[in-house]
N, C-alpha and C positions, 0 to 999 in steps of 0.2 A: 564784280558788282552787278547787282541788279539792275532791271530797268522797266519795270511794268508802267506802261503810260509813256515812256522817255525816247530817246533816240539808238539804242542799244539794237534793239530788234526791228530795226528796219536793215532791210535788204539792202538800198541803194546809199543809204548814209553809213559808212562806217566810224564806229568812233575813238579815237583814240585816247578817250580819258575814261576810257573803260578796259577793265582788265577780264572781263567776260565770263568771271565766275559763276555766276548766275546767285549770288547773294543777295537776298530782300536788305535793303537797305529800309533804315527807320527812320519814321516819319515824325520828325518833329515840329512840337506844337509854334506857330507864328503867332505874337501879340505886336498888334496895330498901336504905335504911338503918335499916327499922328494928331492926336484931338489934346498933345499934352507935350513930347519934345518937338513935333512938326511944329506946333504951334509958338515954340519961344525961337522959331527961324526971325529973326529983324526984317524979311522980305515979304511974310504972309500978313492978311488982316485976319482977324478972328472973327470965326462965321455967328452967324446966329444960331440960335437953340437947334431953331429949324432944318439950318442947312447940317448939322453935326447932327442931327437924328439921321436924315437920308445919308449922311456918310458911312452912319451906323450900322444902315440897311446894305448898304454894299458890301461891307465889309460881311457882313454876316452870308451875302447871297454867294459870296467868294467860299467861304468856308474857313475863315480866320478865326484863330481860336479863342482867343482874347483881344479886349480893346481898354487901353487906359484912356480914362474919361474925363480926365484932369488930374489938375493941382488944386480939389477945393481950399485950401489953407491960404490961397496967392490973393483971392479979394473975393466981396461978396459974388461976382460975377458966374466968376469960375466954380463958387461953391454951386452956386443955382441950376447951371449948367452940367455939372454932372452928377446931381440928382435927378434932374431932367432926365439927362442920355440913362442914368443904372434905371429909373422907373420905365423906361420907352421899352429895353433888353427886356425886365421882369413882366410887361405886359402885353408887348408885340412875343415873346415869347423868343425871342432871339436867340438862338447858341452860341453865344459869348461870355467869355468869363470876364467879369468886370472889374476894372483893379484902379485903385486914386494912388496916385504917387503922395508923398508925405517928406519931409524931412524926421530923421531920426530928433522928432520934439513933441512934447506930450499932448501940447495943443494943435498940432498938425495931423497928428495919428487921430486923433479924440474928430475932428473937421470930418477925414475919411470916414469913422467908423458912423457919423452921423449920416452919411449919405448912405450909406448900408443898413442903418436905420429906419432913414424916408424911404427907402425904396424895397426895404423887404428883402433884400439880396445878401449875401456874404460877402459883400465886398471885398478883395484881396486889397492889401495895404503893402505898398512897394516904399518900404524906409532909406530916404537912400542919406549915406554921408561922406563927403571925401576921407579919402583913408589912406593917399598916398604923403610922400613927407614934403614936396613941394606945397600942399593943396594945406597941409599942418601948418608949415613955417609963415604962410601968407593969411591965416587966420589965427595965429597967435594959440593952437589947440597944442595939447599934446594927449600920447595915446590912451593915455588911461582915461582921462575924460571921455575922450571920446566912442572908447570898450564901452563906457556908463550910460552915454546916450543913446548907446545901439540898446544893452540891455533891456532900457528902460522904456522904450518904444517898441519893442517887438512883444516884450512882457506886456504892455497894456492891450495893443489888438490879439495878443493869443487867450490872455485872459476873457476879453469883448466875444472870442469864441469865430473869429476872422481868421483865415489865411492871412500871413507876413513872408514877405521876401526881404531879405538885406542887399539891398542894392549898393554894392562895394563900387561908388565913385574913380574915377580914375587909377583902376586897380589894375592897368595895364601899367603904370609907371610906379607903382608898389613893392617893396621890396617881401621878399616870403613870409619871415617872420610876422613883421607887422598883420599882413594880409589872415597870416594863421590865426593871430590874437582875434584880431577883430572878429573872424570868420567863427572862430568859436565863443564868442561871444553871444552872439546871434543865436548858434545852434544850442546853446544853454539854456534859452530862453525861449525855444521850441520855433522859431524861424521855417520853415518848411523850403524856401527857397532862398539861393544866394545867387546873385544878379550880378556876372561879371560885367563891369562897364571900361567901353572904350572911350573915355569922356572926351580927349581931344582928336583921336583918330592918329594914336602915336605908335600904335600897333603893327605890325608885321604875320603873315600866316603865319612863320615858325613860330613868334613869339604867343601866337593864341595858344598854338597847342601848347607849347611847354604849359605855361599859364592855367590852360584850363586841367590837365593832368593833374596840376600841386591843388589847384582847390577840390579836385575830386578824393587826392589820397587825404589832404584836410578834413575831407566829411565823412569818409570812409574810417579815418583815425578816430572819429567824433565815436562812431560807432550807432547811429542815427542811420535808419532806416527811410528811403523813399524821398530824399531830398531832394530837390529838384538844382539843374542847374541854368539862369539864361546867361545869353549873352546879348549883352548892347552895343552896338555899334555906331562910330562917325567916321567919316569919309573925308577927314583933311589929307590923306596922304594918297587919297580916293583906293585905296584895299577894303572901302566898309565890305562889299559884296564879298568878294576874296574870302575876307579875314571871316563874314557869316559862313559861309559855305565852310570853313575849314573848321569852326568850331563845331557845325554838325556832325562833323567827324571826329571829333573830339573830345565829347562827352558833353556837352551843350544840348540840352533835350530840348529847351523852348528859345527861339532866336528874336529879336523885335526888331519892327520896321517902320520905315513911315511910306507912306502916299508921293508916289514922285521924287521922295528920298529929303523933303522937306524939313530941315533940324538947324540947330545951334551952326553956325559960320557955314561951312560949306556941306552939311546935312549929317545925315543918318541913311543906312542902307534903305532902300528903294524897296520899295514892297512888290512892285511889277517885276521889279529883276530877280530878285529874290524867289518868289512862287514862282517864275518862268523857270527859275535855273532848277528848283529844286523840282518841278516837273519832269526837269528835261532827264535831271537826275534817275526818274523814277522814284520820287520818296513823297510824290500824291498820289500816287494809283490811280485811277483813271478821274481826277477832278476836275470839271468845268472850270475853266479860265474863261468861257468866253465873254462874263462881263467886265472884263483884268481894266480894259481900255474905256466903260461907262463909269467905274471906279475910281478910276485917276481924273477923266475928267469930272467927277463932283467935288472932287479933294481939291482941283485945280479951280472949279467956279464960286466955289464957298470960300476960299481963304484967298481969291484973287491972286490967284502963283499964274505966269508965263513959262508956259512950257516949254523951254530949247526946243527948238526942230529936230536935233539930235538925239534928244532923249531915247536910250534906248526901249524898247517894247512900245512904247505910248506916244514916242514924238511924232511930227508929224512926218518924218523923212525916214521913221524905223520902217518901210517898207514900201518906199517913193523910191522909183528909179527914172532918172533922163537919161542912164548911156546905151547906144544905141546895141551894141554889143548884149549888155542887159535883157533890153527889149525882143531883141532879136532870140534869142533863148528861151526868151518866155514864151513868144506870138508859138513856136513851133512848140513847145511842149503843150500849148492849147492843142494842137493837132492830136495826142495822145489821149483826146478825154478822161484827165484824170486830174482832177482839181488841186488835189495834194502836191501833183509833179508841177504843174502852174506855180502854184504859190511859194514851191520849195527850191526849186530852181536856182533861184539866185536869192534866198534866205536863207537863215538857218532856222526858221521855223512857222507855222504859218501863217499868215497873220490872220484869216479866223480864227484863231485856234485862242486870241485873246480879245477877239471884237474888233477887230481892225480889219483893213480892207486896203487889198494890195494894191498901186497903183501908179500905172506908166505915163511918165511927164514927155512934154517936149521942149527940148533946149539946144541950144548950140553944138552939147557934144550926142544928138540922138541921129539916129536914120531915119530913113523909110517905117521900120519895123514901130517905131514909136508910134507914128502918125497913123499907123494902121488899124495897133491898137487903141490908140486913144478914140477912136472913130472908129474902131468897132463897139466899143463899151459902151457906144453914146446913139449905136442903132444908124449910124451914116455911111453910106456906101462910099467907097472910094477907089477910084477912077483913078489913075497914075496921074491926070492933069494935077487934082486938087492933092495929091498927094508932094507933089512936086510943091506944088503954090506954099502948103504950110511951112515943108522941111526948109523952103528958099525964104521964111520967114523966121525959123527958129533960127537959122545961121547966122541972120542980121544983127542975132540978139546976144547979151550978154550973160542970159537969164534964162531960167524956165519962163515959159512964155504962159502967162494965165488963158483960164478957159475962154475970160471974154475977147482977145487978141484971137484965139485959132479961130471963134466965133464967125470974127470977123473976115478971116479968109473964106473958113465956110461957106458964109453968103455973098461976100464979094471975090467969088475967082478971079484970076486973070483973065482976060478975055482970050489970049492965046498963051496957050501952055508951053514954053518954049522948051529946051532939052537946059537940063541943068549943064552950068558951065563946070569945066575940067578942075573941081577943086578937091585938093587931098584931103581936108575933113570931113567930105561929104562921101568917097569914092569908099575908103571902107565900111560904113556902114550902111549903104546900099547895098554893097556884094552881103553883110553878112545879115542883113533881113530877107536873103533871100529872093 
């Protein structure tokens, strides 16, 4: 497997999720949903026009290849709003491809093609309907109906002269047959994409790929050239990222994400993790991530989302360290002038590399080496007394210790610097900063 851009060809990292062929792996297209499933999360508010245009712009400044702009069909609001965002794309000049979700309903499709309309744009129309027999039995449908209402709806936007995707609901707990009906249904009526969804996150990696193989030999039997295929993802069983990355592999050309990973119960794949991994992959060629981290946070200041500190790439602690050992590895890889081995050290990748900024806490479990860096970053000399003063104040504590606390050693030292007492939590990580 290839790796242009990735972690393959570096010298000091070896990887083991590489078999070193030297294969260009394919780069498939990502489409942004958070301004449409991010937004039916029960935890976010829904931004104004304004703050979803600038979400727009990041998205765009990332390199993301599509953005769903809404549900116009859900209330006047949502219709307004993504005529807005397709008119911002067609006059900010945007490269994005602009797609309205719809239900497989004549008036829903008819909403989308209207804002493709107002805005001068080709709208793409993502029809979507449940199609599993769970999803049937609980709305009293059965399948032939429902063959008529894919028909019917992909037929009126191909007619409109729109891209249509058949976005197959819950078509991870679909049995073959059914899935083949409906699927050719769609492709009868000139569908251009079929949109496998993981509606509740009931998925498994083996279970995508079987999965995505039968709807490729389905489109392949259609005898339909140039189809496309996505996969949608949620993260209840949290494989969303897994199960994305495996469908890449799998005949899944365009993947979709949200912002922080923002969706329906416990979300949809994370759009940070996602471009991060498929970087790392090699399947963006040398693409600027570095605004990955101003990106998440406008997703997060427009819809009022709290970002875990754990979040991985964007939280606040994906590249926060207090352990002294940590630190100690870092202050001395400083010694190498070579910024990459700083940041990469005790990462697994760097955190400029998505707009983030590495950074050495002090706390209970740090040394010396913490206290040296933290007060080197901050342009303060340090003399072993005041070094000693802090480290004998981060031990006190149960906690990283905030900036205004070391502050406060800073300007008030002890007046005499006594020798620290014989304690074993302090004893190794003095030896190991050195």
């Amino acid at each position: 497997m290839g790796n242009a851009g990735g972690l393959r060809s570096d010298p000091l990292v070896h990887d083991w999720s590489s078999v070193g062929d030297g294969t260009t792996l394919a780069t498939p297209e990502v489409l942004d949903e958070t301004l449409r499933d991010g937004l039916q999360s029960p935890a976010v508010t829904d931004p104004s026009a304004a703050d979803k245009v600038a979400l727009l712009h990041a998205m765009a400044g990332l390199g993301i290849d599509g953005a769903t702009v809404g549900f116009p069909a859900a209330s006047t609001r949502a219709f307004e709003h993504a005529v807005r965002l397709a008119t911002e794309v067609a006059t900010a000049r945007l490269e994005l491809d602009v797609v309205c979700a719809a239900r497989t309903l004549e008036e829903d499709v008819a909403a989308a093609l209207e804002v493709g309309q107002r805005s001068g744009l080709p709208v793409a129309v993502y029809a979507f309907v449940g199609v599993s027999p769970i999803r049937h039995r609980a709305e009293g449908w059965d399948l032939a109906s429902v063959a008529r209402r894919i028909e019917r709806a992909v037929a009126l936007a191909v007619r409109a002269g729109h891209p249509v995707a058949f976005v197959a609901e819950d078509a991870t707990r679909t049995p073959p047959e059914t899935l083949r009906i409906l699927t050719q249904a769609a492709l009868a009526r000139g569908a251009s994409r079929v949109c496998v969804c993981d509606t509740v996150g009931h998925a498994a990696p083996e279970g995508v790929r079987r999965l995505l193989s039968y709807v490729r030999h389905v489109i392949d039997a259609h005898g339909r050239d140039g189809v496309g295929i996505d996969w949608h993802g949620h993260d209840d069983r949290g494989l969303a990222l897994a199960n994305a990355l495996v469908a890449v592999d799998h005949g899944a050309d365009r993947v979709h994400a949200t912002a922080l990973g923002m969706g329906e119960r416990t979300g949809n794949t994370a759009m940070e993790q996602l471009l991060l991994n498929l970087a790392l992959e090699g399947r963006l060629g040398n693409r600027d991530l570095s605004t990955l981290a101003d990106y998440a946070a406008t997703a997060a200041r427009a819809t009022e989302w709290s970002v875990p500190p754990h979040q991985p790439v964007v939280g606040r602690d994906a590249f926060r360290t207090a352990s002294g050992v940590h630190a100690a590895a870092i202050l001395k890889a400083r010694g190498h002038a070579d910024r990459s081995l700083v940041e990469r050290v005790y990462c697994g990748t760097a955190a400029s590399r998505v707009g983030c900024v590495q950074e050495v806490c002090i706390s209970h479990n740090s040394g010396a080496a913490n206290v040296r860096h933290w007060l080197r970053d901050r342009g303060i000399k340090a003399p072993e007394s005041l070094v000693r003063a802090i480290l004998r104040r981060a031990k006190g504590a149960r906690r990283v210790l905030t900036d205004v606390e070391i502050y406060a050693v800073v300007d008030r030292p002890p007046r005499s610097a006594s020798p620290l007492d014989d304690d074993a939590s302090l004893a190794p990580a003095s030896r190991f900063a050195g």
